[in-house]
Residue frames as a rotation matrix with the C-alpha (Angstrom) as fourth column:
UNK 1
-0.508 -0.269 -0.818 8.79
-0.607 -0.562 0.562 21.06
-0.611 0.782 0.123 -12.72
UNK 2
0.427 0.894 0.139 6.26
-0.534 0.373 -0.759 19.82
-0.730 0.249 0.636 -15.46
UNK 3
0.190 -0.414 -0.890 9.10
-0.848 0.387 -0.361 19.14
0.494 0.824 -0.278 -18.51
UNK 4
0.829 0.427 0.361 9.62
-0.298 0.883 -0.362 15.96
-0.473 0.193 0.860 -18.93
UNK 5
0.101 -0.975 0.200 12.62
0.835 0.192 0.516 16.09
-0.542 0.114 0.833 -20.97
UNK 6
0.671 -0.195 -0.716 14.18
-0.094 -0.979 0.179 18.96
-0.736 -0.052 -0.675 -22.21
UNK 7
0.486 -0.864 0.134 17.00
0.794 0.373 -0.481 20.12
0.365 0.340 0.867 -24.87
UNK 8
-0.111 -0.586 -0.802 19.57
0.549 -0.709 0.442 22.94
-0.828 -0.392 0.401 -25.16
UNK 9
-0.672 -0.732 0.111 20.13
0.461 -0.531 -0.711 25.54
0.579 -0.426 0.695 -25.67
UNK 10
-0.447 0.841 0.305 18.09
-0.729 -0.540 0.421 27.22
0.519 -0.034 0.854 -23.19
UNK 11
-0.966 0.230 0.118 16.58
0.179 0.925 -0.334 24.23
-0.186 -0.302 -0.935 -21.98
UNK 12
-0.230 0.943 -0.240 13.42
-0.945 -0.158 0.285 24.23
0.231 0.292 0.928 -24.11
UNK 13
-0.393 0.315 0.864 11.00
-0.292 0.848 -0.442 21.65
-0.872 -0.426 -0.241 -22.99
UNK 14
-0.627 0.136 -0.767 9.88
-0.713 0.298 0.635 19.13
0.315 0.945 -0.090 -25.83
UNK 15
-0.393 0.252 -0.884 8.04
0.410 0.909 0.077 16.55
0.823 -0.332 -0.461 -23.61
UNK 16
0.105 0.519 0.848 5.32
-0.854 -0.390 0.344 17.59
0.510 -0.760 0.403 -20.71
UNK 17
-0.945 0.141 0.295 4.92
-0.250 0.273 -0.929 15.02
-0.211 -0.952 -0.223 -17.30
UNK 18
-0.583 0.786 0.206 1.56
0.613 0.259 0.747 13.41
0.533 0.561 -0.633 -17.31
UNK 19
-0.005 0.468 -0.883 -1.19
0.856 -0.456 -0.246 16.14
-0.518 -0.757 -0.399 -16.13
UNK 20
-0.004 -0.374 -0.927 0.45
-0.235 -0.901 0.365 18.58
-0.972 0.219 -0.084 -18.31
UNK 21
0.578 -0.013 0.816 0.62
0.702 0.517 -0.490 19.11
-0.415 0.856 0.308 -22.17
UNK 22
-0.822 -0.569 -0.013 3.51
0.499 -0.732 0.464 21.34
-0.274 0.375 0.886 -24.62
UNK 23
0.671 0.741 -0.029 2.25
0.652 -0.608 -0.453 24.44
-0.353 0.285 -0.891 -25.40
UNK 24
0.671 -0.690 0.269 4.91
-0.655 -0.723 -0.219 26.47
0.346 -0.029 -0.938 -27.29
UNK 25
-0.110 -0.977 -0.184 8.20
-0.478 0.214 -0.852 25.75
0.871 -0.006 -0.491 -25.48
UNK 26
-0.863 0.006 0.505 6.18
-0.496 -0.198 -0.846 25.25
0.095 -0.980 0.174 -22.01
UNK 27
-0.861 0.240 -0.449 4.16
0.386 0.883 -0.269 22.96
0.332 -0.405 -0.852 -19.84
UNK 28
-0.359 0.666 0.654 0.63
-0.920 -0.369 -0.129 23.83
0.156 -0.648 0.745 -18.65
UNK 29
-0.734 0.403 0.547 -1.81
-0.365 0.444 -0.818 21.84
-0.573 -0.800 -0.179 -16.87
UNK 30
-0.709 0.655 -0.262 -4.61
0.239 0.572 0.785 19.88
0.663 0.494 -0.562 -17.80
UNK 31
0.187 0.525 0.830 -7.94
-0.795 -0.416 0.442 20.21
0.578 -0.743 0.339 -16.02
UNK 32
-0.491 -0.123 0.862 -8.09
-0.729 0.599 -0.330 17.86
-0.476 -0.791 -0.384 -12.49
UNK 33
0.224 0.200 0.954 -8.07
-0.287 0.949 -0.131 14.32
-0.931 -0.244 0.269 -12.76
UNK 34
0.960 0.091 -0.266 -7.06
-0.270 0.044 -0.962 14.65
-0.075 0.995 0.067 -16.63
UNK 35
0.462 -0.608 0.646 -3.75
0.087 0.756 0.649 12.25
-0.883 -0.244 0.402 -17.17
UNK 36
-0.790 -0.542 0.287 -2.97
0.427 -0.149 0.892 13.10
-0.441 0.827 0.349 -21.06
UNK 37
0.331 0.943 0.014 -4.50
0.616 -0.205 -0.761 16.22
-0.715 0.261 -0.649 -22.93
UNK 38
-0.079 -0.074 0.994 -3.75
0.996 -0.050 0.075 18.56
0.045 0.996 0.078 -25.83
UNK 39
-0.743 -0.334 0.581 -5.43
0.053 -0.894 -0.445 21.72
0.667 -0.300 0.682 -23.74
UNK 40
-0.996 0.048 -0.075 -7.01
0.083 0.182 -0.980 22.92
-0.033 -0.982 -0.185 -21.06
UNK 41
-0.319 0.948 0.022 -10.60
-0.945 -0.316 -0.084 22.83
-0.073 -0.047 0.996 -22.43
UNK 42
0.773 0.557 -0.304 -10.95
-0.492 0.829 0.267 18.95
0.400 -0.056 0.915 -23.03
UNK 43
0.273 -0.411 0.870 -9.43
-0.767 0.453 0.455 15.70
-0.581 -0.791 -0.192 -21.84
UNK 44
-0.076 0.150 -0.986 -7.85
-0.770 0.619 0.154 12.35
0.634 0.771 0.068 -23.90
UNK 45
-0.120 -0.007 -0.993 -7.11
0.291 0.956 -0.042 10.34
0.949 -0.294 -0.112 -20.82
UNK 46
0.549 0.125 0.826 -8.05
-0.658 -0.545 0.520 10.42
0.516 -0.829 -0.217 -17.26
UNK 47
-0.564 -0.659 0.498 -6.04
-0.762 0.182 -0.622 9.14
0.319 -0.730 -0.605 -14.08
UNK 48
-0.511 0.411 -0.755 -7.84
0.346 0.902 0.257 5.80
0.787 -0.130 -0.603 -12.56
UNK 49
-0.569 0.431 -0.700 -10.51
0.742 -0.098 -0.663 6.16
-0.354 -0.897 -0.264 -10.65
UNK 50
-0.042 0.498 -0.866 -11.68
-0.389 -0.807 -0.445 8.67
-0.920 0.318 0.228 -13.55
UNK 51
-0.120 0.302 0.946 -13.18
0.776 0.623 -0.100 8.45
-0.619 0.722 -0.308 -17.21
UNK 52
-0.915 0.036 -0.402 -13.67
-0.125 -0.972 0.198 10.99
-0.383 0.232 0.894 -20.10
UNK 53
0.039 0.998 0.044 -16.98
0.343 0.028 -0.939 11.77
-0.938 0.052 -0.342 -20.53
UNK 54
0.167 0.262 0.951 -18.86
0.986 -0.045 -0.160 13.23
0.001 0.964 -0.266 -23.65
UNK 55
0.997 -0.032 -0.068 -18.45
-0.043 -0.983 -0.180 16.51
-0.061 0.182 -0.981 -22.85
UNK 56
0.247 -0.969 0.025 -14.44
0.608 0.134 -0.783 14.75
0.755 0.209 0.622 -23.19
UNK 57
0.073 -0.355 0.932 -13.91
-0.812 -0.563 -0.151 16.12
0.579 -0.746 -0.329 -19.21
UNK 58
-0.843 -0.241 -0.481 -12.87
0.042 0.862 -0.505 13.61
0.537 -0.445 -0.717 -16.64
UNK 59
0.530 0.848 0.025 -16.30
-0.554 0.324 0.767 11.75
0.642 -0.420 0.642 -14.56
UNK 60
-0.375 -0.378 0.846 -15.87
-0.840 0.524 -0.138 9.74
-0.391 -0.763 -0.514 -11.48
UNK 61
-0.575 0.305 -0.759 -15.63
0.182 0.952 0.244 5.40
0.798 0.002 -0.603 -12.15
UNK 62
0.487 0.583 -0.650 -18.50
0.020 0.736 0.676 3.78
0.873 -0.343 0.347 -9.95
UNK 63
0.502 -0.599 0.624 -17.41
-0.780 -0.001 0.626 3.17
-0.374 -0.801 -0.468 -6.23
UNK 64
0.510 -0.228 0.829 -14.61
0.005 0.965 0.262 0.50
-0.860 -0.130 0.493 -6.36
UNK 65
0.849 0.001 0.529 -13.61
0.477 0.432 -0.766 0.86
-0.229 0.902 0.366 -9.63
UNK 66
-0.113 -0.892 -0.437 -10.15
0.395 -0.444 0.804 1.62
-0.912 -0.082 0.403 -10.48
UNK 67
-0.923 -0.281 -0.261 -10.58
-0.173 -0.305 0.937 1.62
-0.343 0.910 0.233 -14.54
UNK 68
0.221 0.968 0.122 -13.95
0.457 0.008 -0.889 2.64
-0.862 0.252 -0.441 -16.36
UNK 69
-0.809 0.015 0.588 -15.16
0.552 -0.326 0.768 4.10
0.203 0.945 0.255 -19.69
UNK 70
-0.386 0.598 0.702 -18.28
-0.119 -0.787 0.605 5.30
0.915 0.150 0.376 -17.92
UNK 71
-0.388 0.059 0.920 -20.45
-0.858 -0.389 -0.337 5.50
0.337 -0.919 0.202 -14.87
UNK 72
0.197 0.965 -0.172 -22.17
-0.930 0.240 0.278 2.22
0.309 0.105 0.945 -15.14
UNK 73
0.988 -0.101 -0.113 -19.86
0.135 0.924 0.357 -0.67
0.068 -0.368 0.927 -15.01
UNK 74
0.635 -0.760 0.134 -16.22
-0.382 -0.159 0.911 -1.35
-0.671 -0.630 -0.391 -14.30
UNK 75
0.611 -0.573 -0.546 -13.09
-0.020 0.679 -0.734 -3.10
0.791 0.459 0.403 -16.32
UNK 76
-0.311 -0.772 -0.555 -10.80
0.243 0.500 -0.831 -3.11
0.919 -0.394 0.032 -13.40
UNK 77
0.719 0.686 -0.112 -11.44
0.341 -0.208 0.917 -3.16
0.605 -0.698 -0.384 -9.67
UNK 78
0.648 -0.406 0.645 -9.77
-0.759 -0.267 0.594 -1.62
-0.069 -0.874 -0.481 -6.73
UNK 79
-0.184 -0.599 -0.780 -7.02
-0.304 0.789 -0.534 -4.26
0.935 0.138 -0.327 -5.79
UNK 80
-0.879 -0.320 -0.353 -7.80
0.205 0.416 -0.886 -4.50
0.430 -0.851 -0.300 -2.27
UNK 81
-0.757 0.648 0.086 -11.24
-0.004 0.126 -0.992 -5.34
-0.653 -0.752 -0.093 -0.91
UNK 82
-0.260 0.762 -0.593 -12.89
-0.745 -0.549 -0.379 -5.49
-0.614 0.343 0.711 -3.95
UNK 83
-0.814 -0.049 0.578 -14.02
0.334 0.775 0.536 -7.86
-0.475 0.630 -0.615 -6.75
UNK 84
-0.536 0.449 -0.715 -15.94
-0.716 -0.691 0.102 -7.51
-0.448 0.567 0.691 -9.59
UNK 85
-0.295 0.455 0.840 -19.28
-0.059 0.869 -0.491 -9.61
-0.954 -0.194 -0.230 -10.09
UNK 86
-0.441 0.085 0.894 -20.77
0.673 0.689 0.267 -10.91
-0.593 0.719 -0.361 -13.49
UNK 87
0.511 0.672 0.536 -22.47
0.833 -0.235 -0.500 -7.42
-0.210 0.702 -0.680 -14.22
UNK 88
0.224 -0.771 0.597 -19.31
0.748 -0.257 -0.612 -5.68
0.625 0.583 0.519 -14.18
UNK 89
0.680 0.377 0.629 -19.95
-0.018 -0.849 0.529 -4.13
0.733 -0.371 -0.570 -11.06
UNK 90
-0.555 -0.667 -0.497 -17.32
0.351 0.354 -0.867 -3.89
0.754 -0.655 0.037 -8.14
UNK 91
0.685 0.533 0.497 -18.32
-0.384 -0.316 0.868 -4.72
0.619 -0.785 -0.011 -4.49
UNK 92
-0.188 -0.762 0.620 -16.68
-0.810 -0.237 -0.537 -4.84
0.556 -0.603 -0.572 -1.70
UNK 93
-0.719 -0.002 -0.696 -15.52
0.377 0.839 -0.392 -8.06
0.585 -0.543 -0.602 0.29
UNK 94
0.421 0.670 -0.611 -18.04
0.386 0.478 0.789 -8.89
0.821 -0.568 -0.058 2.94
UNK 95
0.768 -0.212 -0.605 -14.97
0.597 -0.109 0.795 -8.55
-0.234 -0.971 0.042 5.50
UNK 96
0.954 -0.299 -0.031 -13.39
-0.294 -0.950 0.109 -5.35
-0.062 -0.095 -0.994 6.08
UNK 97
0.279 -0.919 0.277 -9.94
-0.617 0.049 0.785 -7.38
-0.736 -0.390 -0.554 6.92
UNK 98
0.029 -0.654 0.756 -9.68
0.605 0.614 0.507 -9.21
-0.796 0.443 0.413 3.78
UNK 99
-0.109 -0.492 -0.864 -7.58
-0.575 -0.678 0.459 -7.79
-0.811 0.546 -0.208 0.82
UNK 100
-0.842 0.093 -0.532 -8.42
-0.516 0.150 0.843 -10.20
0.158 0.984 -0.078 -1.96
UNK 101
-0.056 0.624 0.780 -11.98
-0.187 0.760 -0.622 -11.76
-0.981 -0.181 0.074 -2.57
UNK 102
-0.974 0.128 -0.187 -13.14
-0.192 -0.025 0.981 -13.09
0.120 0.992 0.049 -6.13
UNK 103
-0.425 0.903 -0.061 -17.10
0.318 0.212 0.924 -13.35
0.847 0.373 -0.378 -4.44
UNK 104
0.192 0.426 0.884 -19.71
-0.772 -0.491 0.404 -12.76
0.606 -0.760 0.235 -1.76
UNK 105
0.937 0.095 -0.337 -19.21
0.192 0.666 0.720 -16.11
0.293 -0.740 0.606 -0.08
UNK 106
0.748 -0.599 -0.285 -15.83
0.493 0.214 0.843 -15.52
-0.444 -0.771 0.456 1.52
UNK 107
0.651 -0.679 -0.338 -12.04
-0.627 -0.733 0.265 -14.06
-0.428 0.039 -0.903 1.23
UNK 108
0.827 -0.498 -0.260 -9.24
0.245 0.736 -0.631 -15.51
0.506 0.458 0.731 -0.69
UNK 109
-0.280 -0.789 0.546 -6.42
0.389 -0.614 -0.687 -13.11
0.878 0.020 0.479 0.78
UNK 110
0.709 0.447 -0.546 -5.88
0.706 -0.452 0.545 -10.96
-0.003 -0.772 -0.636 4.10
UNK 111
0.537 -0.715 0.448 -4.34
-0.648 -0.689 -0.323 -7.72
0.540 -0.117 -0.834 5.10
UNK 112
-0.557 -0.494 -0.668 -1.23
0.314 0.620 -0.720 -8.83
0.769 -0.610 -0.190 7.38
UNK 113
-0.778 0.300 0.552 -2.09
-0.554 0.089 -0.828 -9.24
-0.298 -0.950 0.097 11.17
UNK 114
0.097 0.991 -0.087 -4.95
-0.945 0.065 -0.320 -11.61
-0.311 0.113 0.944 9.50
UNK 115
-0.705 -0.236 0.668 -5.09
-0.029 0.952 0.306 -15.40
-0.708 0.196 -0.678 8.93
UNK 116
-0.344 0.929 0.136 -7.47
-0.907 -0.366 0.209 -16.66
0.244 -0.051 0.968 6.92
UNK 117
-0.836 0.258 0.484 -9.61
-0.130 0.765 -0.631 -19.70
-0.533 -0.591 -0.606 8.75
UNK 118
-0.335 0.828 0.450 -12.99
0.747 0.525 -0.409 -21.34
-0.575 0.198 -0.794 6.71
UNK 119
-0.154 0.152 0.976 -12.74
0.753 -0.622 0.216 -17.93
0.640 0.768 -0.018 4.04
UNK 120
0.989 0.149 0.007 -12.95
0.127 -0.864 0.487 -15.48
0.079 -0.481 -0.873 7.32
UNK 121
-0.210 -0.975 0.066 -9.97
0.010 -0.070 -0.998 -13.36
0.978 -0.209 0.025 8.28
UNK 122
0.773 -0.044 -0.633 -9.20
0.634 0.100 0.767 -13.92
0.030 -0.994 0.105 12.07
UNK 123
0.886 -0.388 0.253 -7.12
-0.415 -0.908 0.059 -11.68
0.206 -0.157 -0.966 14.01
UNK 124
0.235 -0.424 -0.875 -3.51
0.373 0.870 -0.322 -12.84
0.898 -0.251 0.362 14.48
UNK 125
0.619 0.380 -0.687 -2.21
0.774 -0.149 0.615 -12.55
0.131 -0.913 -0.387 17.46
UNK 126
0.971 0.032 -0.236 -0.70
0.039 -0.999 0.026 -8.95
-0.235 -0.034 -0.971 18.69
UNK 127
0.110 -0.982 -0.154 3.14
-0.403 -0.186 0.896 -9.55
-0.909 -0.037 -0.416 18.37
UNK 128
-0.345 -0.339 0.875 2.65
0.581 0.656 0.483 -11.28
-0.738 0.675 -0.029 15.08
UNK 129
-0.261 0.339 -0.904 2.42
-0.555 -0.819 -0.147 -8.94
-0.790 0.463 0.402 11.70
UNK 130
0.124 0.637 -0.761 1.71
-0.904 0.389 0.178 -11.79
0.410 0.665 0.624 9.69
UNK 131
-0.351 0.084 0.933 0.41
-0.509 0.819 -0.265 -15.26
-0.786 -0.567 -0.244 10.84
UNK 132
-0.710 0.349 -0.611 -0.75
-0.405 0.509 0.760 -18.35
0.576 0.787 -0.220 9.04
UNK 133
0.371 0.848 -0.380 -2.97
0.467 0.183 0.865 -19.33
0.803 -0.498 -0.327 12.28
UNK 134
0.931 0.255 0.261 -3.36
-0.158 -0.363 0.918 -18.42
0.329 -0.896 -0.298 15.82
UNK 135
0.901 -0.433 0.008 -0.43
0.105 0.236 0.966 -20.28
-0.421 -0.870 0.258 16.61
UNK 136
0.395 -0.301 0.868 1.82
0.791 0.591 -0.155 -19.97
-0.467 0.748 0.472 13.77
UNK 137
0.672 -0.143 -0.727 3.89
-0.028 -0.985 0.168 -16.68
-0.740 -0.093 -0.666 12.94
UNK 138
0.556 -0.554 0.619 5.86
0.748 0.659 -0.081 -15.47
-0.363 0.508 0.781 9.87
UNK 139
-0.745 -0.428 0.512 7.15
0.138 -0.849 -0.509 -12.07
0.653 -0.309 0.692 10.70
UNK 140
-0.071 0.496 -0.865 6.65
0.997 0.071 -0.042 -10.08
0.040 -0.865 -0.500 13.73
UNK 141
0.909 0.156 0.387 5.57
0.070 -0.971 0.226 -6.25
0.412 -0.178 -0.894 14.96
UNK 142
0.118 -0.792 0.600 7.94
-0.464 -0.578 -0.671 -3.96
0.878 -0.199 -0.436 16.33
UNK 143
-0.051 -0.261 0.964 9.71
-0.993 -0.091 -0.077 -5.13
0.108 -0.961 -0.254 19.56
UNK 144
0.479 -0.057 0.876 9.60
-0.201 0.964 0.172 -9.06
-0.854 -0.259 0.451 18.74
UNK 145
-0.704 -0.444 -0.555 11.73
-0.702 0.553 0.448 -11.67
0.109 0.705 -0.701 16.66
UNK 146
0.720 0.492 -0.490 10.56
-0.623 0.769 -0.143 -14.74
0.307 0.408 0.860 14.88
UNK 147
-0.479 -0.568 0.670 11.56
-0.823 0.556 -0.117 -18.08
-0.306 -0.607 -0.733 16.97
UNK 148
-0.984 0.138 -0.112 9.82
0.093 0.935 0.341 -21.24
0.152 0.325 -0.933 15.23
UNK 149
-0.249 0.901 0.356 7.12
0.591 -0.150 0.793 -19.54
0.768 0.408 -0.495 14.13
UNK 150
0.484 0.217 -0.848 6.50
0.822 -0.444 0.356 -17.94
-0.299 -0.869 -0.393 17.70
UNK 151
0.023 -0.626 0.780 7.21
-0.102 -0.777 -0.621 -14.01
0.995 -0.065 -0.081 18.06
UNK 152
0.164 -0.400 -0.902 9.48
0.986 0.097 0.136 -13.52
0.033 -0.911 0.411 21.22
UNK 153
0.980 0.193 0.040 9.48
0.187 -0.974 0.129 -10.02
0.064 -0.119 -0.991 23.10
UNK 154
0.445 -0.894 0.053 12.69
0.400 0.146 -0.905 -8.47
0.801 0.424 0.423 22.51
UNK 155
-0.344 -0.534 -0.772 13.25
0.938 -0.161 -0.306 -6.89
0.039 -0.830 0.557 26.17
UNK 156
0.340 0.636 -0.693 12.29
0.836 -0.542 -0.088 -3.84
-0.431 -0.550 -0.715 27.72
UNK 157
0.170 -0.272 -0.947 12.96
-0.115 -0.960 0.255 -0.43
-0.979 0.065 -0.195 25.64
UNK 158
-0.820 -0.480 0.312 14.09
0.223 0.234 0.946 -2.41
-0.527 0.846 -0.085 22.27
UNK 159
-0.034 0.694 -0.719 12.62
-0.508 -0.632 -0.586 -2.01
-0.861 0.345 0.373 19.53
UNK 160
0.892 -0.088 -0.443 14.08
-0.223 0.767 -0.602 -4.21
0.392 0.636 0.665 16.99
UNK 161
-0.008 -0.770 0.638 16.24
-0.895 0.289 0.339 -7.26
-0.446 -0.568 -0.692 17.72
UNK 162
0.067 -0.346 -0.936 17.96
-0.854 0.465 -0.233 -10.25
0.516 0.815 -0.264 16.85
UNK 163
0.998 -0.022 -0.055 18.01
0.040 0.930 0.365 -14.14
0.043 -0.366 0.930 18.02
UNK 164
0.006 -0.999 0.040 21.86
-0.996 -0.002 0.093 -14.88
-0.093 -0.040 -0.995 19.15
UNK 165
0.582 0.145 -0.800 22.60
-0.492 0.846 -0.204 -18.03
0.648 0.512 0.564 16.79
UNK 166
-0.280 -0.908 -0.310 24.42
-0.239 0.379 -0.894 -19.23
0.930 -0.176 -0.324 20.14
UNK 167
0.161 0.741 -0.652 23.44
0.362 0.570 0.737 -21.13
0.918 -0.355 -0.176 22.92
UNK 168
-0.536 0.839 0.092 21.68
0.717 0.510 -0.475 -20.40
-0.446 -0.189 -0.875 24.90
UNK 169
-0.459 0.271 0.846 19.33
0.544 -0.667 0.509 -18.56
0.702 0.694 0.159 22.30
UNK 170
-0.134 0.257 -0.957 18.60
0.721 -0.637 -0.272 -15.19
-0.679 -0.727 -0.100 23.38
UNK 171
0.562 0.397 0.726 17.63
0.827 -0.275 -0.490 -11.86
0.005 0.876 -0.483 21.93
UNK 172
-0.246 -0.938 0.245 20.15
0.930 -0.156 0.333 -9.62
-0.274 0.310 0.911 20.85
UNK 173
0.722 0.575 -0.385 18.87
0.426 -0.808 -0.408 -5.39
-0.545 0.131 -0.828 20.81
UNK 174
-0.433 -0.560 0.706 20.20
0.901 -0.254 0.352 -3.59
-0.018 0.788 0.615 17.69
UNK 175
-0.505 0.342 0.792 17.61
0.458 -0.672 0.582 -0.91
0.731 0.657 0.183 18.11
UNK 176
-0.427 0.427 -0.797 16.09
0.879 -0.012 -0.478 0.92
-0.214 -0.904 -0.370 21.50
UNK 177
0.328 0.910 0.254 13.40
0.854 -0.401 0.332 2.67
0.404 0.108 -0.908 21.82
UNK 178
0.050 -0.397 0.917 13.81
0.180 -0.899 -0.399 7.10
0.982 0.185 0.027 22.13
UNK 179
0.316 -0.050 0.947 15.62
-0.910 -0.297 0.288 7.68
0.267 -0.954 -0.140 25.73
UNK 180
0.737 -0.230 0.635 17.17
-0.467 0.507 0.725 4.32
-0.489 -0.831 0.267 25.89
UNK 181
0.180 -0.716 -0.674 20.39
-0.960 0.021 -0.278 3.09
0.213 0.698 -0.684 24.81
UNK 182
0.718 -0.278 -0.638 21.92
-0.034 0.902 -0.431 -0.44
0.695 0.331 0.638 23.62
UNK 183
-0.029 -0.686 0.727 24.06
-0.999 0.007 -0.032 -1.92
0.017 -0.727 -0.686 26.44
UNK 184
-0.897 -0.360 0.258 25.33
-0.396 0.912 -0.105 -5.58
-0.198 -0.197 -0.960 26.48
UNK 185
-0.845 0.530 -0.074 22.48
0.354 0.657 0.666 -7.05
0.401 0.536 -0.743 24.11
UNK 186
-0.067 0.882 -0.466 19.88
0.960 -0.069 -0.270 -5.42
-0.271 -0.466 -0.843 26.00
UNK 187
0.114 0.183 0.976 18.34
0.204 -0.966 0.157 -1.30
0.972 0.181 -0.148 26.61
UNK 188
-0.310 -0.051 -0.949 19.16
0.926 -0.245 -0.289 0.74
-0.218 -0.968 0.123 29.35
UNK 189
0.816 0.550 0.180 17.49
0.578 -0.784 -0.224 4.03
0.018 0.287 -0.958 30.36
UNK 190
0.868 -0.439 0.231 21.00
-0.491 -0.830 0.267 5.92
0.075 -0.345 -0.936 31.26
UNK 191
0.579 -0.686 -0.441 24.51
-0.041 0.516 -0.856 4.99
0.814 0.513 0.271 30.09
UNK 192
0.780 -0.457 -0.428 26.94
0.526 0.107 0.844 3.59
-0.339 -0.883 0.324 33.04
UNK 193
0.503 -0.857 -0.113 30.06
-0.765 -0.502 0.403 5.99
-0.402 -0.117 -0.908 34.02
């Protein structure tokens, strides 16, 4: 529903959603990509990733660019893999796996599964969803727990589990993979009689 807020009686709308402007008592559209208009022949604001042009219709921003005024340069990049250089232009990190740069020479930021090591992202390793190095874990993928930095496999069928804060430390299944069921801290494929 396009209203936005409404009174009584009747619920007349008085307020439109963005996309949409009052007309009368009722909501219509804007054209595509148009974020706050007035009617459906021009535009005042456009959604990111769009601008109003002179003809006052929405234009595509530049690649990268989240927020423009026109086709040429940028005020805000993307947040993730981009950066914007001294002529207002946004380009894209160097490496595909890092989520923040602020230049061409290297990465400040990674996606998770990524360290970074000398401004590169490195893979971390597979059971870890975020790592600070190779050896060094600080949350894990499905089917492991975090042990002192180390992800541990949580047992055949689990899926998510828990360390038992008793000795001797083991993992503890709270979750089993579809077709197997939780039995004494562990997964079985078929519940005992």
């Amino acid at each position: 529903m396009p209203c936005e807020t409404c009174v009584a009686p009747g619920d007349v709308c008085v307020t439109c959603i963005d996309g949409h402007f009052l007309e009368g008592t009722e909501c219509v559209a804007c054209n595509d990509d148009c974020k706050k208009c007035n009617n459906t022949e021009t535009c005042e604001v456009c959604y990111d990733f769009y601008f109003v042009n002179e003809e006052e219709y929405c234009s595509d921003c530049i690649d990268g660019c989240r927020v423009c005024d026109n086709d040429e340069t940028c005020i805000t990049c993307e947040e993730e893999g981009w950066f914007k250089n001294s002529a207002d232009i946004c380009i894209e990190c160097y490496d595909f796996n890092c989520y923040l740069c602020s230049d061409e020479e290297g990465c400040d930021t990674c996606f998770d599964e990524y360290y970074l090591e000398d401004n590169i992202c490195e893979e971390c390793p597979e059971e870890c969803e975020t790592c600070s190095s190779p050896f060094n874990c600080s949350s894990c993928n499905k089917r492991y727990v975090l042990r002192d930095e180390e992800c541990v496999g949580c047992g055949f069928g689990c899926d998510y589990c828990s360390l038992k804060t008793s000795y001797p430390l083991k993992t503890e299944c709270s979750s089993c993979s579809r077709g197997w069921f939780v039995w004494d801290s562990g997964c079985i494929e078929t519940c005992p009689v």
